[in-house]
C-alpha positions in Angstrom: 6.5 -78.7 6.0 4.8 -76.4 8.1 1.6 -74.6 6.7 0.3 -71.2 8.4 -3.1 -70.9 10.3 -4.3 -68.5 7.3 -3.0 -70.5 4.5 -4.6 -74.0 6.2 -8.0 -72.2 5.9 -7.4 -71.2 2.7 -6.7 -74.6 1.6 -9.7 -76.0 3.8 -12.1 -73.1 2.1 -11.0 -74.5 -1.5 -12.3 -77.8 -0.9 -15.9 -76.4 0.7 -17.7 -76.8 -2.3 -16.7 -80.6 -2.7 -17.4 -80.7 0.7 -20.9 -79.2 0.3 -21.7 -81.4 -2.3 -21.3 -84.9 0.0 -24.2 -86.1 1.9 -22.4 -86.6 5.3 -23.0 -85.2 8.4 -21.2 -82.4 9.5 -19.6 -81.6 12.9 -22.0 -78.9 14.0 -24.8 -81.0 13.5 -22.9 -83.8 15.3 -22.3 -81.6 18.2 -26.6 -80.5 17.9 -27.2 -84.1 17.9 -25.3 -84.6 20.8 -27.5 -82.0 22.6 -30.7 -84.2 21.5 -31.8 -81.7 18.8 -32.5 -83.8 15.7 -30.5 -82.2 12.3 -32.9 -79.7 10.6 -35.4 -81.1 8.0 -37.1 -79.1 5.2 -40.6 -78.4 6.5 -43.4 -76.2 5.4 -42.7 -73.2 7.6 -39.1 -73.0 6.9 -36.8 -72.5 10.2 -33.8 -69.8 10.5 -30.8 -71.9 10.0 -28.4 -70.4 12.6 -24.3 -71.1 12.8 -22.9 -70.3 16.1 -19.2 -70.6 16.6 -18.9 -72.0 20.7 -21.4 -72.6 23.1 -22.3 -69.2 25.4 -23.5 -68.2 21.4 -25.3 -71.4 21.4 -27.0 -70.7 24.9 -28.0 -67.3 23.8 -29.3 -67.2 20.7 -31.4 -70.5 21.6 -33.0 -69.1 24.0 -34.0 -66.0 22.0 -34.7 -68.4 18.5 -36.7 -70.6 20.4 -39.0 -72.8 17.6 -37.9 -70.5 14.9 -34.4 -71.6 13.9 -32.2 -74.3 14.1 -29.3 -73.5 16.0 -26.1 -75.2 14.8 -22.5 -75.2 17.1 -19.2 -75.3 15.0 -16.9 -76.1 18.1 -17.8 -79.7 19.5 -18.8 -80.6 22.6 -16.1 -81.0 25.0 -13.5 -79.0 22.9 -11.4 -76.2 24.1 -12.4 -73.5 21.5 -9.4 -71.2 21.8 -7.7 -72.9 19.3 -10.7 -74.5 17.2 -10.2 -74.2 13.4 -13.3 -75.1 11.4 -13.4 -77.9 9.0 -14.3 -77.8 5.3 -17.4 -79.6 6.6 -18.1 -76.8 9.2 -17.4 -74.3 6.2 -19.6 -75.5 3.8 -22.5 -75.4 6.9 -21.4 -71.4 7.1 -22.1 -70.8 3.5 -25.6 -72.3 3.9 -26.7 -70.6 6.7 -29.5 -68.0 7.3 -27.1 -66.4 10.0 -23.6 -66.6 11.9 -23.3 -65.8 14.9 -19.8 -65.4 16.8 -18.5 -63.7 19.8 -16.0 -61.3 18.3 -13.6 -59.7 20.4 -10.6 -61.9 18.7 -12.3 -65.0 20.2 -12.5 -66.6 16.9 -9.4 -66.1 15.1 -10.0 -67.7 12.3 -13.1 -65.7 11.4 -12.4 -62.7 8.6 -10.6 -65.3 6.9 -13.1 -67.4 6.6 -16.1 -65.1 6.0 -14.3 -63.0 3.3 -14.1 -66.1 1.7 -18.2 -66.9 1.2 -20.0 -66.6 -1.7 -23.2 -66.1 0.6 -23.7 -62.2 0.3 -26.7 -62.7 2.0 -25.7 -64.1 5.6 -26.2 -62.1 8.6 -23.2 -61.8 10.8 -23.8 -61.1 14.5 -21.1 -60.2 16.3 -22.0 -60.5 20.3 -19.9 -58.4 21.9 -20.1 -55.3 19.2 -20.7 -51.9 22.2 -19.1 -53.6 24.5 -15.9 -51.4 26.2 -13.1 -54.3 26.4 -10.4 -54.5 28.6 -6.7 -55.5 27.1 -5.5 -58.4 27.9 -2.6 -57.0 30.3 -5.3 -55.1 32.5 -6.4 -58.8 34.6 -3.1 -59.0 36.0 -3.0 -58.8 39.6 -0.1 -56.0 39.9 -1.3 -53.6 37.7 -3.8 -51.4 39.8 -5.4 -49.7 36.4 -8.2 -51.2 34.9 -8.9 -49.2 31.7 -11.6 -50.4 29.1 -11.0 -49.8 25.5 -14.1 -49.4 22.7 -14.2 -51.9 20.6 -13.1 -51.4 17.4 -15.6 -53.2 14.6 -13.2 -53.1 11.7 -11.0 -55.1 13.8 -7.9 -52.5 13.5 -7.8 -53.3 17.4 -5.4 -56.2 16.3 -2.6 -53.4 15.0 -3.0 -51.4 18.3 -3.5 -53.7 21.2 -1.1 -55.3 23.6 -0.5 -58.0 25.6 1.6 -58.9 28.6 0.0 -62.3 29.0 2.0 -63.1 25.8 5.3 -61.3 26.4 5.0 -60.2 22.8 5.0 -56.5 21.8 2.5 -56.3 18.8 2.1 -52.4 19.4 3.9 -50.9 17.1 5.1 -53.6 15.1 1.6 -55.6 14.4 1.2 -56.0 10.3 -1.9 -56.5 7.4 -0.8 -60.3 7.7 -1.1 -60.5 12.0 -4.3 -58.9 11.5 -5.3 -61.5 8.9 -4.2 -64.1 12.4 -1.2 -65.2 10.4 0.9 -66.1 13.9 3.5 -68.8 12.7 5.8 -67.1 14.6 3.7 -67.0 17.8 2.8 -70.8 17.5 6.5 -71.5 17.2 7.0 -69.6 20.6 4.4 -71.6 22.4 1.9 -69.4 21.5 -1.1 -70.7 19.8 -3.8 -68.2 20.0 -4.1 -64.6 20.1 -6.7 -62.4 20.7 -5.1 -59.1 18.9 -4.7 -58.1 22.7 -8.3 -57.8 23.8 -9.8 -60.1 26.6 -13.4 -62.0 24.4 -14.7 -62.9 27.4 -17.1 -61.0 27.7 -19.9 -63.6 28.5 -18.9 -64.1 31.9 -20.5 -61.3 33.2 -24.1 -61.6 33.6 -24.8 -57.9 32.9 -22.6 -58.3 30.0 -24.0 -61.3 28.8 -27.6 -59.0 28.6 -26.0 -57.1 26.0 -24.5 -60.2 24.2 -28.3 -61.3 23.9 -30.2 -57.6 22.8 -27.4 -57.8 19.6 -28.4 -61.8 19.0 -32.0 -60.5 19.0 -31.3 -57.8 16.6 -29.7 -60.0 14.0 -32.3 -62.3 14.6 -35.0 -60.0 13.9 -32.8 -58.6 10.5 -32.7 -62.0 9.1 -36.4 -62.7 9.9 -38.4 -59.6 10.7 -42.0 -60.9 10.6 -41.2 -62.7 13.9 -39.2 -59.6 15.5 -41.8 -59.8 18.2 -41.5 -63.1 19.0 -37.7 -63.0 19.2 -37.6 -59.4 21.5 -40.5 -61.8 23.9 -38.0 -64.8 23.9 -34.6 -62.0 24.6 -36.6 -60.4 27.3 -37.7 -64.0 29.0 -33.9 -65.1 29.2 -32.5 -61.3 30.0 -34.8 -61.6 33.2 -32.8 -64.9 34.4 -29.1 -63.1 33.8 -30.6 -60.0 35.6 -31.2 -62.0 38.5 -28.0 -64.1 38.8 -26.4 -60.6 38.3 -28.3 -59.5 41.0 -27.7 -62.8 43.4 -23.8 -62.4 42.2 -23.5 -58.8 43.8 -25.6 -59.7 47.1 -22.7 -62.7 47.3 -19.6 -61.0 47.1 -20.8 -57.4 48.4 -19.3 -58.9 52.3 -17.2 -61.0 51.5 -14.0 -61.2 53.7 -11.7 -61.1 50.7 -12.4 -59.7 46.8 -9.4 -61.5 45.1 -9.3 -65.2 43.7 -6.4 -67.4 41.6 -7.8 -69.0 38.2 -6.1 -71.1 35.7 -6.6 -68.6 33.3 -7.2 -64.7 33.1 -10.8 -65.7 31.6 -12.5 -63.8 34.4 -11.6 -60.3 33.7 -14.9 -58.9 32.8 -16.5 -60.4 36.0 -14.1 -59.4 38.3 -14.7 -56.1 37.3 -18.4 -55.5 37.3 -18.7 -57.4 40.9 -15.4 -55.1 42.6 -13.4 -58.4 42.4 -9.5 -58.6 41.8 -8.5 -61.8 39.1 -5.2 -63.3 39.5 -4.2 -65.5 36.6 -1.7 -68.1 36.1 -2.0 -68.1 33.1 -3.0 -65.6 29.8 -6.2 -64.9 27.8 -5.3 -68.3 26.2 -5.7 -71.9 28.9 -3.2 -73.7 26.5 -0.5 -70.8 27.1 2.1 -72.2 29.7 2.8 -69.6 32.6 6.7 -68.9 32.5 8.7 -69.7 36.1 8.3 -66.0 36.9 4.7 -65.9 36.3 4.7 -69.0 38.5 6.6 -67.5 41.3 4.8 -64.4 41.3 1.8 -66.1 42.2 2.6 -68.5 44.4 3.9 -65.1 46.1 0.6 -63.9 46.0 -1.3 -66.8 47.1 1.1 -67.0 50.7 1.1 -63.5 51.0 -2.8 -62.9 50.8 -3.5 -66.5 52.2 -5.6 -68.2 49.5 -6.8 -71.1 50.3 -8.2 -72.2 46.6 -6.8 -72.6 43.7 -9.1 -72.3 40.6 -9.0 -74.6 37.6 -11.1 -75.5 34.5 -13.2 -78.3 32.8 -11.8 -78.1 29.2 -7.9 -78.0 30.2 -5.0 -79.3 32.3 -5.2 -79.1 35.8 -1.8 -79.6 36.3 -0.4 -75.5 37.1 -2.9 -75.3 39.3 -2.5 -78.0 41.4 1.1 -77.5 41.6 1.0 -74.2 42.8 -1.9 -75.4 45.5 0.6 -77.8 46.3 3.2 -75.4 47.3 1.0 -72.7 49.5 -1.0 -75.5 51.2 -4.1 -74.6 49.3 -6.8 -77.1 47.6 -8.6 -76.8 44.1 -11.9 -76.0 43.2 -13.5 -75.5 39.4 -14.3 -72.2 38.2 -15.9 -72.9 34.9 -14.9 -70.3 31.9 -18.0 -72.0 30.5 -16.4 -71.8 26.8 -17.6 -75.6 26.1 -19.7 -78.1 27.4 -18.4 -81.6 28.5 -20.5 -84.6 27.7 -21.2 -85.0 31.5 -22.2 -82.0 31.7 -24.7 -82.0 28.7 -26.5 -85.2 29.6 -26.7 -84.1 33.7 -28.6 -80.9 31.6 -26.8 -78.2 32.2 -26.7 -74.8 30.8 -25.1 -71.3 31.1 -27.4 -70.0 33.7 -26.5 -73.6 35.8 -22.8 -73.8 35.6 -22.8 -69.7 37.0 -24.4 -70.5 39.5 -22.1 -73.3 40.2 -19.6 -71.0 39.9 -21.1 -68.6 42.1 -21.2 -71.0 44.9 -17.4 -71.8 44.5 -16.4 -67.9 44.4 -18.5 -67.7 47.8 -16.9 -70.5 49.7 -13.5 -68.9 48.2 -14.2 -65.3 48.8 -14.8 -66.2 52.7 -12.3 -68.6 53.7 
């Protein structure tokens, strides 16, 4: 029997309060402990206790928490989060907590379900990307010469509106209450596992973007606890000067480069592309598990031997395969361009963090961008 993604969750959220009630560990503070961060203990001053749902949330409200909460990831380490459902475990931690941050931006489909299910009428819920202009999904792709932001639109009706060609699916005008609640059986049953309601979430990937990602952690920080707003706006303004200089080191890199466009797995680089004058071609959709159809295929490889690329991009979390059969075919090698939605456990203990892996990344787009 098949069960639908919104029904699952309702089933999961019905067994949160058994689940609350157990004394075992839960996967979010697995995936802390796996950072070294030793599970939260009740202490005199108490700490924030902060859900975030994937790790760019982690990375950013961390670093403007500091001491003052305890910072919990939903999606493991390693996992590709596009596709993440939460647990009852990773429920029952939401319900409990001081504060939930997310991304937005349809990056976490299975969030109004689960929040319109909690009891807590008292959690904060920061949504990263709320101000940002977001492009649709369609606007990455390589032949389409307009790039047109939208506003984003906080009650979510986005989903009803937005389209995407990365899909092949026309949602425009036939998108219903139930699509919007990420009911998408008959997506999955397509080959289509995630959907983002049409709107590219990755916002993060842009430095200057990321800034604003950080100033509306801060804010929801300084709601939940207001006596150490200071102290938070300090910590934001600390890790704001980092992105503004890799945003700055970014536009020195590409500004002469011989060439502007680059081939990814995925159309995850939108956002970056755009604020650095850069042109994405994708293989693939919003989503890395989405296969590219023979057309898309062909259509790129097109590309690639007519421009003359010389790298293929892939990523950490997925299959390498589509990109190294279509290196294969123009002559081209592979290189990593990290979407930096997860964390691998190499990557953790070697220590690194968002501000590491874009520069990594960096480095790979210059060598790229002047071959």
């Amino acid at each position: 029997m098949k069960f639908s993604k919104k029904a699952t969750l309702g089933l999961l959220f019905s067994l949160t309060l058994i689940v609350a009630g157990c004394g075992q560990k839960s996967a979010s503070d697995a995936n802390t402990a796996s950072r070294g961060t030793s599970v939260p203990v009740e202490t005199e001053t108490a700490k924030l206790n902060v859900q975030v749902s994937f790790y760019p949330m982690y990375e950013f409200t961390k670093n403007v928490a500091g001491d003052l909460a305890e910072v919990h990831t939903l999606v493991p380490a390693g996992m590709e989060p596009h596709d993440w459902e939460p647990t009852p475990q990773d429920i029952a931690s939401i319900e409990k907590a001081d504060v939930l941050v997310y991304n937005g931006a349809g990056m976490e489909s299975w969030m109004d379900q689960v929040t319109g299910s909690l009891s807590n009428t008292s959690l904060i819920q920061v949504e990263a990307s709320k101000g940002i202009n977001l492009l649709e999904g369609g606007e990455h792709e390589h032949h389409q010469e307009d790039s047109e932001a939208t506003e984003h639109d906080h009650d979510h009706e986005h989903a009803n509106e937005a389209t995407t060609e990365a899909h092949n699916h026309d949602h425009a005008d036939e998108a219903t209450a139930e699509e919007h609640d990420h009911d998408h059986d008959a997506e999955a049953e397509a080959g289509h596992d995630h959907d983002h309601g049409g709107l590219d979430p990755h916002v993060w990937l842009s430095p200057a973007l990321a800034v604003k990602e950080v100033r509306n952690i801060e804010a929801g920080l300084a709601q939940a606890a207001p006596e150490h707003a200071e102290q938070f706006k300090q910590n934001a303004d600390a890790y704001i000067a980092q992105l503004e200089s890799l945003d700055q080191d970014i536009k020195a890199a590409v500004t002469d480069s011989k060439r502007k466009d680059f081939i990814t797995q995925h159309a995850a680089f939108g956002y970056l592309a755009q604020e650095y004058g850069l042109q994405q071609v994708p293989i693939a959709g919003l989503s890395p598990e989405q296969e590219p159809s023979a057309a898309q295929m062909a259509s790129v490889i097109d590309f690639a031997k007519e421009h003359q690329v010389k790298t293929i991009f892939f990523e950490t979390l997925v299959s390498s395969k589509v990109s190294e059969t279509i290196a294969s075919e123009v002559g081209a090698k592979t290189a990593v361009l990290n979407p930096i939605e997860g964390l691998t456990e190499e990557e953790i203990t070697a220590g690194m963090d968002y501000i590491s892996v874009m520069r990594q990344n960096l480095e790979a787009l210059k060598l790229a961008l002047n071959e």
